[in-house]
N, C-alpha and C positions, 0 to 999 in steps of 0.2 A: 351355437350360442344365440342367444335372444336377442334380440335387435332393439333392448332398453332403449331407451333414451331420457337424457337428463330434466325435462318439462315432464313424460310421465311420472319421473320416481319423485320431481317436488310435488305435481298435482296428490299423489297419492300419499305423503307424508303429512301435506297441507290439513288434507281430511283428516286423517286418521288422529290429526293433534286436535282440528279444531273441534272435531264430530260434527262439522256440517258443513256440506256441499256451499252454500251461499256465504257461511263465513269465510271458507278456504278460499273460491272464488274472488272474492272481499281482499284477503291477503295478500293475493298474485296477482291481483288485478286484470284478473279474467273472469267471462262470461259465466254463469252457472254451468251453463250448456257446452261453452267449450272446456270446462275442467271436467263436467262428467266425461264427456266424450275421451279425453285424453288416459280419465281412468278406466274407461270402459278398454280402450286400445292395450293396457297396459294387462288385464285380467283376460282380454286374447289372447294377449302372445306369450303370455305367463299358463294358460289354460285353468286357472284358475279364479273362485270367486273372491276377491281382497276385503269385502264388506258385505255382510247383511244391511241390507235396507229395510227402512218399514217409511209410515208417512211420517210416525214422531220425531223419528233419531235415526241413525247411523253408528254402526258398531261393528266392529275390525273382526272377521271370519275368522277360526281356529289357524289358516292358512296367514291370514294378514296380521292376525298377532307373532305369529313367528317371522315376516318380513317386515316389520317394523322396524324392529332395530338393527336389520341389515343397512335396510334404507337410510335410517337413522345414522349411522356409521360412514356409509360411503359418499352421504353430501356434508358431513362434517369434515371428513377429511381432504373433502374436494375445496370446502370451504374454507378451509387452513393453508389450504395449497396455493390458492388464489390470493387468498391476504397476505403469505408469505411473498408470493411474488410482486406483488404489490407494494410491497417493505421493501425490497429487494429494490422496484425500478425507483422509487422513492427514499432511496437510501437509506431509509429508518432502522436496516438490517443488513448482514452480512460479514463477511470475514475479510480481513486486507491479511495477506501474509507478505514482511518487508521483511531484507535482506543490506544492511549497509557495512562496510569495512568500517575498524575502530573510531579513526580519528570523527566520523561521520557520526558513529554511535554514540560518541562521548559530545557530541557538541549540536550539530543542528536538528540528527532525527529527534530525539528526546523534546525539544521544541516543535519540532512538525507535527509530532506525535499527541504531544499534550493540548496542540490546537484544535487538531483534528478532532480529534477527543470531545472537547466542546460543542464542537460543530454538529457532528454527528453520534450522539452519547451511544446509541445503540448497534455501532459498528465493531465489529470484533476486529484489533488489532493482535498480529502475533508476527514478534518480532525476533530475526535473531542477528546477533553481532558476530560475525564472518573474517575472512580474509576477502579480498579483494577479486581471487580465483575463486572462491566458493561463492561469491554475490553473485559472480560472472554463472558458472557452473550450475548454481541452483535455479536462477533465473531460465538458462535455458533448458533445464530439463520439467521447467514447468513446477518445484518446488517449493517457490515464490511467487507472490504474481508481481511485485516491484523490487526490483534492485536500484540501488545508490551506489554508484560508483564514477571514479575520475578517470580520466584521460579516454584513449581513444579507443574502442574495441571493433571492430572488424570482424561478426561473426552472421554468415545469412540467419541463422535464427533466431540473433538479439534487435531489437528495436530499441536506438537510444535516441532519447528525445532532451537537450541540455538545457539544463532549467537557472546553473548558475558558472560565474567565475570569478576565482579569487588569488589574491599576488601571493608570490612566495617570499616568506620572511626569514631573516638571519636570528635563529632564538641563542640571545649570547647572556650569561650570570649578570646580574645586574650591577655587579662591581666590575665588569669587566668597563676599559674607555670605548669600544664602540657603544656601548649601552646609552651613550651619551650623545650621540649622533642620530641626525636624520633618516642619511641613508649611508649603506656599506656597497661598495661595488662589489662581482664575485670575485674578478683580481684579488682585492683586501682583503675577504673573509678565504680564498683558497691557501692564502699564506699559514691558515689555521689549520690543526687535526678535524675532520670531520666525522660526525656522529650522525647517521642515517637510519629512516627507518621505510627510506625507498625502497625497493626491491632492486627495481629494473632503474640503471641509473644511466642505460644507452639515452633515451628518449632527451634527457636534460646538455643539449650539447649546443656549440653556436659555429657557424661558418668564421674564418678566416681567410685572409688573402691568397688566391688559390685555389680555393675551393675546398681545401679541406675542412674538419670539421674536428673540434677537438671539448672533450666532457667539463662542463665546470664545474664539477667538483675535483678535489686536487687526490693525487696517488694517497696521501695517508688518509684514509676515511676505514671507518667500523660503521659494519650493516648490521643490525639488531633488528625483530620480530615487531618491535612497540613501539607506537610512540612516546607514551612513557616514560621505557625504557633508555631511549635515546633523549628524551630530556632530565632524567635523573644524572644518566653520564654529564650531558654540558654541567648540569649544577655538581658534580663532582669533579669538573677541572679537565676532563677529556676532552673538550674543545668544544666546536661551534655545531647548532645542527640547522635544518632547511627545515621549515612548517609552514605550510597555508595559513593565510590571514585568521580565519577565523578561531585558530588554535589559540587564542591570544591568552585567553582564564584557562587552559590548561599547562601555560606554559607560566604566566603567573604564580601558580599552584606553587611550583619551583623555584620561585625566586628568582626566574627569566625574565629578560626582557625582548620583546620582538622588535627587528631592524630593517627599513625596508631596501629591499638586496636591490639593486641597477644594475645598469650596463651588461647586461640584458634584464630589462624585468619582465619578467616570466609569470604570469597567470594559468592557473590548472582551472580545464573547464572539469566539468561535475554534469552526470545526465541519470535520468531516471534510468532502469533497463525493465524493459517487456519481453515477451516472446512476440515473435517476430509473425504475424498472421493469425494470430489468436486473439479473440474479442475477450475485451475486457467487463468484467461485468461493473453494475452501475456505481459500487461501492467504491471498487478498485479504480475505476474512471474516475471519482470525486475526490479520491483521495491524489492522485499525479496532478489533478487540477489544483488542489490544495496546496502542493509542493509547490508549481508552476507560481503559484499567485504568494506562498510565502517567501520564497527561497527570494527575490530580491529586494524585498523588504526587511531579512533576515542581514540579506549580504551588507544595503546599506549602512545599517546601526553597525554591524563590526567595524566598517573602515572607520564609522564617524569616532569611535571609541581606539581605537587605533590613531 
């Protein structure tokens, strides 16, 4: 292979556009003498002549009119490649692929999203709404580049970085008498049916005298898929369910009201997930920053609205 190089193929593109050594020179802001030379190195190692000369003008050999638009082609695309990358470190361009479980989908990404969006108009967002095991699952096989998800995960491949924390509320029908109250201890609200749309309800447990450790939520509780789901049931008289603060307009939605639980009050943290040793690119980076810098500004207004 020829040992091209990139100042030959502009020297020799330069000419062939401008038809002449002095203007080309003129353009690239080199010497007359150093552009010929460069093209003379290039019609070397190519063994071939790229231009007839004369004293008037300059005009591209049978040989140079056929590498013109070779030429022509591979610093356009090298030129595209550059300002791509260029968009890229500058955010002006690029893809974010996000991953959040429902209650996340329905309430703060949709806001992250639409700021972001502002922010950077020319970022391609693609989003999909998950389980909680598939944000986990996609995240680490590199499916996504950001996952949203709560509580703790323990996996060497995931990188969680927590960006917020929010209380757990008692969502009771709005004619019910705690609706009416400040706060519900879990004592009072476990005397109720509970309607859940936890999965894993180990995690939510408190110490006792002794050491043991025992769940607060009470034996009669229904696990359902949704959360939704489980607040259509509280509005049809199935009893009481557990929701993060910020759930508060989807539970409204319902004709709910949110009550704040005590004795133990209990905050679920919330983290971005990455892959765990893998560089982010610059879009992807602006946007976790984005989350970083909205998400406690987000969290505040809900309590204040709360």
């Amino acid at each position: 292979m020829k040992n091209l190089t990139l100042r030959q193929l502009r020297a020799f593109h330069a000419v062939a556009t401008a038809r002449s050594f002095t203007d080309a020179a003129e353009a690239l802001s080199l010497t007359p003498a150093a552009l010929s030379g460069l093209v003379k190195e290039l019609e070397a190692q190519l063994g071939v002549r790229l231009f007839d000369r004369s004293t008037r003008k300059v005009e591209l050999s049978g040989v140079g009119i056929e590498f013109f638009p070779l030429t022509e082609r591979v610093l356009g695309d090298l030129d595209d490649a550059v300002n791509n990358i260029t968009a890229l470190k500058e955010k002006r361009r690029g893809i974010v692929r996000i991953a959040a479980p429902e209650v996340m989908s329905c309430t703060l990404v949709p806001s992250v999203m639409a700021g972001f969006r502002k922010a950077y108009p020319h970022v391609e967002l693609r989003f999909l709404d998950v389980s909680i095991e598939e944000v986990i699952a996609r995240t680490s096989r590199g499916e996504v580049d950001v996952g949203i998800a709560p509580g703790t995960i323990d996996l060497p491949e995931i990188q969680r970085t927590p960006f917020m924390r929010a209380p757990l509320l008692l969502a009771v029908p709005a004619s019910d008498p705690l609706a009416t109250r400040k706060s519900v201890t879990w004592m009072a609200a476990r005397q109720r049916p509970f309607v859940t749309f936890f999965r894993s309800l180990g995690e939510w447990t408190v110490g006792e005298q002794g050491g043991e450790r025992h769940s607060l939520f009470p034996a009669d509780i229904t696990v359902v898929r949704r959360i939704n789901t489980s607040l259509s049931m509280v509005k049809s008289g199935f009893g009481v369910s557990v929701c993060p603060m910020y759930a508060r307009e989807l539970a409204a939605g319902f004709d709910l009201k949110l009550v704040r639980l005590t004795d133990p009050e209990i905050e679920r943290e919330y983290a971005l997930l990455t892959r765990a040793g893998h560089f982010l690119t610059p879009p992807v980076q602006a946007f976790c920053d984005y989350v970083l810098q909205f998400a406690p500004k987000w969290t505040r207004e809900q309590a204040r609205r709360h």
